[in-house]
N, C-alpha and C positions, 0 to 999 in steps of 0.2 A: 538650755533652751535656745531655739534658734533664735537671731537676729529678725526685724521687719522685713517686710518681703521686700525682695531685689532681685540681682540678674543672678547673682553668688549664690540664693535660698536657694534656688529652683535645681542646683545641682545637688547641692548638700544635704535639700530633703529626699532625692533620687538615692543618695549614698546611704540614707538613713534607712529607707524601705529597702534595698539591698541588704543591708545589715541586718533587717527585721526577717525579712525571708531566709535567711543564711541561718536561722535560727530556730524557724519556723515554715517547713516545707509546707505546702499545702496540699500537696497530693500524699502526705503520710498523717495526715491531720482531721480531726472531727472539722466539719463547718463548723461549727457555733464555737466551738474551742478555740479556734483561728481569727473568727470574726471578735470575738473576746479581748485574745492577746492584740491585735490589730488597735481595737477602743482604746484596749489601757495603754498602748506604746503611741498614742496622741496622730494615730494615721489615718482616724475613721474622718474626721470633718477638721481639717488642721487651721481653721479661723476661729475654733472652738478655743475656751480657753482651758490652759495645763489640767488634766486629771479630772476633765467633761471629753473628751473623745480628742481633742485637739492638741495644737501649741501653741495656739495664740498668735498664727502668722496669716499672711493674705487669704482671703478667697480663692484666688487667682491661681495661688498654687498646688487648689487640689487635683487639676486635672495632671499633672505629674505627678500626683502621688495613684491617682486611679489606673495611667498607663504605665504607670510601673508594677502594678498587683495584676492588671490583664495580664500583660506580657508573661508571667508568669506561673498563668491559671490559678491567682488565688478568687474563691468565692467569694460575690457580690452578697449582698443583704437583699438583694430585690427589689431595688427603689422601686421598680414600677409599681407592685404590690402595695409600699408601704407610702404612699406619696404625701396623704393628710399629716403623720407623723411627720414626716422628713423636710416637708415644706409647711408646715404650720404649726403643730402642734412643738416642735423642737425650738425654733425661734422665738416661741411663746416664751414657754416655760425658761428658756437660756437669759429674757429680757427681763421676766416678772414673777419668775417662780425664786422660793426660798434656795439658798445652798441644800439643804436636806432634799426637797421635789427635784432639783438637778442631778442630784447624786441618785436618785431612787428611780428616775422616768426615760435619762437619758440614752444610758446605756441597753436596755433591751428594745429601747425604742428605734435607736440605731440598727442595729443588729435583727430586727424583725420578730423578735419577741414575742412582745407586744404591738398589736395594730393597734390605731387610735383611729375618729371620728369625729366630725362635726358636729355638737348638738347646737347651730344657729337659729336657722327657718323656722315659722311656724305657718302653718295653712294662713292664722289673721296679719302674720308678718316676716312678708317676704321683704319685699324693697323696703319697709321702714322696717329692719330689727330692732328698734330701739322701743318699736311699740308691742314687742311680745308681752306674751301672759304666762307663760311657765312661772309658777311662784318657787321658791325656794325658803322654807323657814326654819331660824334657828330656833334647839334647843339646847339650852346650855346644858355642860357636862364636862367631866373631868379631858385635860389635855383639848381644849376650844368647843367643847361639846360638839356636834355634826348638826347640819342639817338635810331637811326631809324637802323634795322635790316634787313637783309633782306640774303635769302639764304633758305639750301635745310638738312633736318636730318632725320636721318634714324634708325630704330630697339629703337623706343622710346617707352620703356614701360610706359605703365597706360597714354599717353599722352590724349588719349579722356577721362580723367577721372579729369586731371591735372588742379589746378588753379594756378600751376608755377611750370617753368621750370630753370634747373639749364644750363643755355646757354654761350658757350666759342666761341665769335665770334673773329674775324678778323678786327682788328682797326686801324694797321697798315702797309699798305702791303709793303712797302720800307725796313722794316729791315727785319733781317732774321724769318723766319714762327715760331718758338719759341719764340719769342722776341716781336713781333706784336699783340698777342691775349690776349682779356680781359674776364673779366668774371664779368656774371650776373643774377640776377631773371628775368625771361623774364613770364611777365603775361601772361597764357594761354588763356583766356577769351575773348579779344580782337577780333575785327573781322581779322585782317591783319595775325592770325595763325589758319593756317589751318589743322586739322588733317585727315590720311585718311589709315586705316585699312590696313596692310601688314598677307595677309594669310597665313600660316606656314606650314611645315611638317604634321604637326599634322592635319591642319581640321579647327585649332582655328586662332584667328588673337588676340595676346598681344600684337604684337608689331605694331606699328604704323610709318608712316613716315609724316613728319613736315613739311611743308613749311612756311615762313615770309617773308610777301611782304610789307616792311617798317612799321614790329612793331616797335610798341612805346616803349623806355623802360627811363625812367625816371632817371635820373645819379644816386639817392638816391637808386635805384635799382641795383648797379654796388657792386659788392663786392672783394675788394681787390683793387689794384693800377690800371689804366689803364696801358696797357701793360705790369700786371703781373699776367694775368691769368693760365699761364704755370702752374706757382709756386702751383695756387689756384685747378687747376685743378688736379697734382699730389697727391695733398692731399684728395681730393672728390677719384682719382681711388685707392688709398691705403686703405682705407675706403672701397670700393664699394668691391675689392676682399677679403678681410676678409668678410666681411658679409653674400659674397655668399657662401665661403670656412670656414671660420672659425666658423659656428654656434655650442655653445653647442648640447651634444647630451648625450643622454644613454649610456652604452655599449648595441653594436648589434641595436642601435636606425639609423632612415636613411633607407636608401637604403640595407643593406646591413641586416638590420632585415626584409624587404622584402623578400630577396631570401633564406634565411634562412629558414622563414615561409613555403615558399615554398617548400624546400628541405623537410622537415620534415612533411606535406601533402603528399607528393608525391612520395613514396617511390620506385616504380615501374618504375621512372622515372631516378632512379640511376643507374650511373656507376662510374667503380673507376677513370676517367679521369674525369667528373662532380665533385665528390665529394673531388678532390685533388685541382681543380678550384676554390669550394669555402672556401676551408680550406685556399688557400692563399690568397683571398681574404678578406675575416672576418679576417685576421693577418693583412692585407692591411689595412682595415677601423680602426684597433683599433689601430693599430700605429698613421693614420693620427687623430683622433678622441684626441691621447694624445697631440698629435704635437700641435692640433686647442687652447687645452687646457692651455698649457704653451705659444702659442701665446697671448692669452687672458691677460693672468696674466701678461706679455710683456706689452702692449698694457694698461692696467691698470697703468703704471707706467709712460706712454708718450702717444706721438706721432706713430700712425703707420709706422711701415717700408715695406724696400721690403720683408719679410719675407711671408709679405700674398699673396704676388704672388707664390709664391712655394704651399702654405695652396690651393689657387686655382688650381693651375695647378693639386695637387694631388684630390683635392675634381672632377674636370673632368675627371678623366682616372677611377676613382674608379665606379662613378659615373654609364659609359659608360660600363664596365665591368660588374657593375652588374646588369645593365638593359640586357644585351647580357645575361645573364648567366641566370635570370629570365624567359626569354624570351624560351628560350630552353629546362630548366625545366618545362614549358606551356606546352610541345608538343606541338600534332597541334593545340590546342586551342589557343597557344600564335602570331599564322596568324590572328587569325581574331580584325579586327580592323572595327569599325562601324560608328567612333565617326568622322564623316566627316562636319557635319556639321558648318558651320562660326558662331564660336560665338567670344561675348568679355568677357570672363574670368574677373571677378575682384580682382582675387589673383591667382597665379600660385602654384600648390600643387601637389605634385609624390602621394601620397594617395588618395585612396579611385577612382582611376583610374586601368584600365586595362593593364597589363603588355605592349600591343601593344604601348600605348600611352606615359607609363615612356621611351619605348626605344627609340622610335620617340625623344620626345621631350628632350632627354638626349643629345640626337647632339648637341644641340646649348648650351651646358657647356663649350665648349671647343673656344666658339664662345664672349660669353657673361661677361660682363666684363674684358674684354682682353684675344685677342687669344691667346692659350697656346703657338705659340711658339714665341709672341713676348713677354710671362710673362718667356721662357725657355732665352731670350736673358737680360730681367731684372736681373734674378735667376743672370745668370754667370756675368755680368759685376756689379753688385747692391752688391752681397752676399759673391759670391767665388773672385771675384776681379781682373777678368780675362778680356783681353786686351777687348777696345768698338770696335766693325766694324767701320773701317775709313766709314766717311761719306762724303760726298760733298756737302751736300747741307745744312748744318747748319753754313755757312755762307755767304750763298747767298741769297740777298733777294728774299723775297715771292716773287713780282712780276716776277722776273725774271726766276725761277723753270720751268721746262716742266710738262705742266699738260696734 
């Protein structure tokens, strides 16, 4: 196994992926056979630990082990495709899942397999998840007996696509709503979940809403302690806003080399209030751009914090800014919008779309992985260290709550 990451790793694991290729052509090779050998020789996510897809070495140096398989034309897994998985549901299960759910979930999860999903949201609770009603009850039986599910979620990406979902139901309603909730793999497959298409702003339907009318989910399914899914939960949403906020980028890469492009097409379209607009903008993305940066390098060394809530909060307003600003530099070309018809999308992409559609669909950043202003009430009591809003109802039990 290699050494901690250093200046010396970064070649030695270049010489490894060489030697992996020297071995395994990819142009005489299945995909999935390739992306396979790839997992087991510790090349797929190499901060993973030995014989989970990695070797146990930096973050930092997966992007030389990915420009070493480009260069080469070996096949991608299709992060875009698989992004719930590869940004939440894997860090999940790698933090709180048994050695056995590592061994059983990792690998095709990797690999694209298997897609995974969200089951968070529910229509009575969005910004307070802690106050869902999804019940979850056990009954005993041989090998932790299973339990039976049953309840309503909502804004669940890739769920028609899903052969599991990452489900935080309601096990205990006696004690207080934090206290009561577990968490688990809930098989999408099954007859008893049912998905069914949520139309959007835009035209398209990504997000889906869930119902479970007493799924099955087997206790060997259950990840983390009964009744400490809270715990299991804040680590899937700290995960979930870096990923959405924190992704590397270029300088002027993003959104933000969108309007730029723009700007500089469209000359006729300037004024000096436009062009002061996006000068502080482009300063906007490349501060946040270094900020995602040094979260990264953070985030290599541990456990996510609250910091990627702020990484989110800024990646929304930049976001929303420059789809406005894009939009405007369109002229009137940037009214028209055509793109109505109901599709299911199998990856969600601001490129190679119509300025009409980035702007549209730029709303629900500020929505999506935690509304910004319950990520602005994290930021001050998580970061800056500033008093919690009295609550009352986190120690009253669930049952008893006004719903």
């Amino acid at each position: 196994m290699l050494e901690a990451a250093g200046p010396a790793d970064a070649g030695e694991l270049r010489q490894r992926v060489r030697d992996f290729l020297a071995d395994h052509d990819p142009a005489a090779m299945d995909r999935l056979d390739f992306l396979h050998a790839r997992f087991d020789a510790g090349l797929a996510w190499v901060h993973y630990p030995p014989g989970l897809g990695g070797l146990g070495l930096s973050r930092e140096l997966q992007s030389a082990v990915d420009a070493e398989f480009a260069a080469a034309g070996g096949p991608t897994n299709h992060p875009e495709r698989i992004g719930i998985g590869l940004g939440m549901a894997a860090p999940t299960i790698l933090a709180f899942g048994t050695p056995e759910q590592q061994s059983r979930w990792l690998r095709p999860l990797w690999t694209g397999e298997e897609v995974w999903c969200q089951l968070f949201s529910e229509p009575g609770a969005g910004s307070d998840l802690a106050g869902l009603a999804t019940r979850a009850v056990h009954e005993p039986g041989p090998g932790g007996g299973h339990w039976r599910a049953t309840g309503q979620k909502v804004w669940t990406s890739l769920a028609h696509r899903a052969q599991w979902g990452l489900l935080l139901a309601r096990t205990d309603p006696d004690v207080p709503k934090h206290a009561g909730l577990t968490y688990f793999a809930a098989d999408m497959t099954q007859q008893a979940v049912e998905v069914r298409p949520l139309r959007q702003l835009t035209g398209e339907a990504e997000f889906n809403e869930v119902f479970l009318s007493d799924a099955v989910i087997p206790d060997r399914d259950r990840i983390g302690e009964v009744g400490g899914g809270w715990r299991v939960a804040q680590g899937t949403l700290m995960n979930e806003r870096i990923a959405i906020g924190g992704g590397a980028l270029p300088r002027e890469g993003g959104m933000i080399g969108l309007a730029a492009a723009m700007w500089r097409e469209h000359p006729e379209l300037r004024t000096p209030g436009l062009h002061d607009r996006l000068i502080r903008l482009w300063a906007d993305a490349e501060v946040a751009r270094l900020a995602s940066e040094r979260l990264r390098q953070q985030l290599a060394a541990g456990q996510p914090g609250p910091e990627g809530s702020a990484s989110k909060v800024v990646f929304a307003r930049i976001n929303q800014d420059l789809a406005a600003l894009e939009l405007e530099l369109s002229g009137a070309d940037g009214l028209r919008y055509d793109d109505w018809t109901l599709r299911r999308p199998g990856e969600v992409s601001f490129y190679g779309r119509r300025p009409g559609y980035r702007y549209l669909r730029a709303r629900g950043n500020s929505i999506e992985g935690g509304t910004s202003e319950i990520l602005h009430n994290v930021i001050a009591e998580r970061v800056l260290g500033l008093p919690a809003e009295s609550r009352a109802d986190t120690s009253v039990p669930w049952k008893d709550l006004p719903r």
